[in-house]
C-alpha positions in Angstrom: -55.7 74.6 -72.3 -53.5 77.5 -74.0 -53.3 77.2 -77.8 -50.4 79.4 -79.4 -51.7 81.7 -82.1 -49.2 80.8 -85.2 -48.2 83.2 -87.6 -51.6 82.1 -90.5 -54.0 83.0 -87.4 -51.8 86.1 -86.3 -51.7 87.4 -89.6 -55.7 86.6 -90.4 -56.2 88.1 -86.9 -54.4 91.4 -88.5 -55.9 91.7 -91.7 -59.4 91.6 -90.0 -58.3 94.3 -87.7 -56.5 96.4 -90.2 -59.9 96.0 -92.6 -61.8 97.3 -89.6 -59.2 100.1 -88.7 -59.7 101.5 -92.3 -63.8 101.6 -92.4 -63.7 103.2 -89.1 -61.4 105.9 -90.5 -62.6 106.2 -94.0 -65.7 106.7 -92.2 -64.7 109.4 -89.8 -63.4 111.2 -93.2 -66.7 111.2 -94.6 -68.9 112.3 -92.1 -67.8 115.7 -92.1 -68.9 115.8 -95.8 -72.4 115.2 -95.2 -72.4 112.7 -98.0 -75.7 110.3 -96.3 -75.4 107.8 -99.1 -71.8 107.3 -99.1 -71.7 107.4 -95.4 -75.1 104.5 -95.3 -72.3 102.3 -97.6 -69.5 102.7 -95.6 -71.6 101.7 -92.0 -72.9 99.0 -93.5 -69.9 97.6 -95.0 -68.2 98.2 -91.4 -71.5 96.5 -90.0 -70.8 93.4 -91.8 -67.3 93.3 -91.6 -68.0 93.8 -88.0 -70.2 90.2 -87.8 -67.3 88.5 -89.8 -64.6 89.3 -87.1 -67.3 88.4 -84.5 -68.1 84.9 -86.5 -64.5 84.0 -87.1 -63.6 85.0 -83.2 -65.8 82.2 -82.2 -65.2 79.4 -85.0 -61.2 80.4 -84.2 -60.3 81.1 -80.9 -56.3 81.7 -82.1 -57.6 84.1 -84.5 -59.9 85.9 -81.4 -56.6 86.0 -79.1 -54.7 87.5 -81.9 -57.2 90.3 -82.4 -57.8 90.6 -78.7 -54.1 91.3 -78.7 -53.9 93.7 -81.4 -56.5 95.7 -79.5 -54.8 95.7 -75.9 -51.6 97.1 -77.8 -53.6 100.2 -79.5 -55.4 100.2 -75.5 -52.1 100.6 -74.3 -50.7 102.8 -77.3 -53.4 105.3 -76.8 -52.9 104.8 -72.8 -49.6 106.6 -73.5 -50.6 109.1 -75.7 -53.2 109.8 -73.1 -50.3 110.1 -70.7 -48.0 112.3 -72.8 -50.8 114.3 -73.5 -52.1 114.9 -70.2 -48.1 116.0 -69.0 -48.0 118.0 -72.0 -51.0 119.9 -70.8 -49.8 120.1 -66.8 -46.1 121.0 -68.2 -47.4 124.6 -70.0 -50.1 125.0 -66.9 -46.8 125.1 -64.6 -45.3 128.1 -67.2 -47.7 129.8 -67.5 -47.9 129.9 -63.2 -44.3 130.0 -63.5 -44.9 133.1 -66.1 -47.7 134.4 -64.0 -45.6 134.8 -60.8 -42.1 135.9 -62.4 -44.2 138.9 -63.7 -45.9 139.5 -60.3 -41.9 139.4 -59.0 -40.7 141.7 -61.3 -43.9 144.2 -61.1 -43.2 144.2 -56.9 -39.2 145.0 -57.5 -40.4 147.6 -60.0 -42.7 149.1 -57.6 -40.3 148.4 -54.8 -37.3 150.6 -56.7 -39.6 153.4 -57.5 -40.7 153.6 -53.9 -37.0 154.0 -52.9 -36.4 156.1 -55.2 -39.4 158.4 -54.8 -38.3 158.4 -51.1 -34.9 159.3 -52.0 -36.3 162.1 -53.9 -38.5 163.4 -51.0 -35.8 163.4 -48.1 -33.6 165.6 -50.4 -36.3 167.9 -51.3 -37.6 168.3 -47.4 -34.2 169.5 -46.8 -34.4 171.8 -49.2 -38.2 173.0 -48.2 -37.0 173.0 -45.0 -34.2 175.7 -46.0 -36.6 178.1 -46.9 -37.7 180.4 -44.3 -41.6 180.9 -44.0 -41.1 184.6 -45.2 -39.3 183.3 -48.7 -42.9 181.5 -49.0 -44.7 184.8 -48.2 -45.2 185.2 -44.0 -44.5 188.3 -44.2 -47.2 189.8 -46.2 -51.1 190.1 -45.9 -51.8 188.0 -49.2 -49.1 185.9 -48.8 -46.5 187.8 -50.5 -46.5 189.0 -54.2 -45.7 187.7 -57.5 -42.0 186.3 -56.3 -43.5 184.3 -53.3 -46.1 182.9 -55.5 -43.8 182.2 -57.9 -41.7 180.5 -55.6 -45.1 178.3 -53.7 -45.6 177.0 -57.7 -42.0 175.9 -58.0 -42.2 173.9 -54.9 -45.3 172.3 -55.8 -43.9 171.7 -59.2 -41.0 169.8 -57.9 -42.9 167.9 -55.3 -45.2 166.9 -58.6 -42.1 165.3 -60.3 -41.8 162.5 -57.3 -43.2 159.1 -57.3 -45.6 157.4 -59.0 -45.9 158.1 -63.1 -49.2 160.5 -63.4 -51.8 159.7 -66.9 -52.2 162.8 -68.9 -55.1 163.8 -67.5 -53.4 163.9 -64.2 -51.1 166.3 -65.8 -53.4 168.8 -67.4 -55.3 168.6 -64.1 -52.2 169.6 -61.7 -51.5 172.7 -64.1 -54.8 173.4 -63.0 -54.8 172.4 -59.3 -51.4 174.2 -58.4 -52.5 177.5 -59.5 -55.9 177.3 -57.9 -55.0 175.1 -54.7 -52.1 178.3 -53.7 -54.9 180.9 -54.6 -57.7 179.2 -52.3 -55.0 179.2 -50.0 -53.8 182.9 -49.9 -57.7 184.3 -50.3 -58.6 181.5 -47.1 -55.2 182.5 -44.7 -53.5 184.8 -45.9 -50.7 185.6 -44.1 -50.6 182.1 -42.6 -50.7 180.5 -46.0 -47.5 180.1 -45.8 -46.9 178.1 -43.0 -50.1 175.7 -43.7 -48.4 175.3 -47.2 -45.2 174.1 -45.7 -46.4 172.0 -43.4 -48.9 170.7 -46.4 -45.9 169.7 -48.5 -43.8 168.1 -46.2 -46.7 166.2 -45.0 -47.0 164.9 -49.2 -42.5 164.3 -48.6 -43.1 162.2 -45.1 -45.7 159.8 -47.2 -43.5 159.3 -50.0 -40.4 158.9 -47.3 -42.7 156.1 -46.2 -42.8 154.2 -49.2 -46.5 155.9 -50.6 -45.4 156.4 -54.8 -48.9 157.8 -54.8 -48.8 160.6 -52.3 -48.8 163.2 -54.4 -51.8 162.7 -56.8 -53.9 161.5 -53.3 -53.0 164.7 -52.4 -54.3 166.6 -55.4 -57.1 164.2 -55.5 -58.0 164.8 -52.6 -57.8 168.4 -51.9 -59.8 168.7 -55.2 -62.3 167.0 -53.8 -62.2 168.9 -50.4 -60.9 172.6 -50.5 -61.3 173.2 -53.7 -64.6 171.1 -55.0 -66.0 174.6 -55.4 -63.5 175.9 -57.2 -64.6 175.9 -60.9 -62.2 173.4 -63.1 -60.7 173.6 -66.5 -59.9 170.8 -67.8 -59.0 170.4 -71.9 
């Protein structure tokens, strides 16, 4: 048979519970503070205090319903903190994927507009190149021309060098390098052809960044480092 748990039971219920609450805490205060004899005290006194609750549960079965009570409230008060907590924590996983992906977004339209306009670049230039007659690049001579033809082969690569993708400072320092001895491997190598392999050379670096390749120009130095001229001795500061 249900007995109702009056307000003298409900309120002896709480003070036991509220005694307990406090050890426990006082407790968890000290134990940080390595204090062993306070400590001893206080798990004692929440020892016995402990057995009293237990002994008054059973000799007062309103008084055990009240505290049983009491504790399914905190259950379910810490239930929702739980809760909260947990959606707190999948809330800021979900920005920082939300984060995560609107910088991928905005690193693929970056890349994206520097493509189109590396290849907007590049098909203006090949008309250009492509307005230069193979004698303005040095045909016509047995070393490829003299010091205006050359002049002119460095300009070209100089301007192909300012399309797509951003070079380090190294890459710099290196193509001051790499234009001056790439042309001069290729006048000693072909002379008088030189200047139709170095046409076709540079409008072959154009076509890839038409295409979409940002990179095409330092693969091409890159490469042709490690190729034609990877006996060529570099300098380098």
């Amino acid at each position: 048979m249900f007995t109702a748990v009056n307000e003298e039971d409900a309120a002896a219920g709480d003070a036991q519970a509220q005694r307990l609450d406090i050890l426990r805490s006082v407790l968890q205060q000290v134990q940080p503070l390595g204090n062993a004899s306070l400590e001893l005290d206080l798990r004692r006194a929440l020892h016995q205090e402990t057995k009293r609750v237990r002994s008054l549960s059973q000799t007062a079965p309103a008084v055990a319903r009240a505290l049983h009570s009491r504790a399914a409230l905190e259950e379910a008060e810490m239930d929702r903190k739980r809760k909260a907590a947990a959606e707190i924590s999948d809330a800021r996983k979900q920005i920082k994927a939300d984060a995560a992906r609107l910088r991928d977004e905005e690193e693929r339209i970056r890349r994206a507009r520097a493509a189109l306009a590396a290849s907007a670049d590049a098909n203006a230039f090949k008309t250009v190149l492509r307005s230069f007659s193979l004698q303005d690049l040095g045909s016509d001579h047995v070393r490829a021309g003299g010091v205006a033809e050359k002049k002119r082969r460095i300009e070209v690569l100089d301007r192909v060098f300012k399309h797509g993708a951003q070079p380090t400072l190294q890459q710099a320092t290196d193509w001051e390098w790499f234009k001056t001895a790439w042309d001069a491997y290729g006048v000693r190598v072909h002379k008088n052809d030189w200047a139709h392999r170095f046409r076709e050379a540079v409008l072959d670096v154009l076509r890839k960044l038409s295409d979409g390749n940002a990179r095409a120009v330092l693969e091409f130095m890159e490469a042709e480092t490690r190729g034609t001229l990877v006996d060529e001795p570099v300098l380098r500061c």
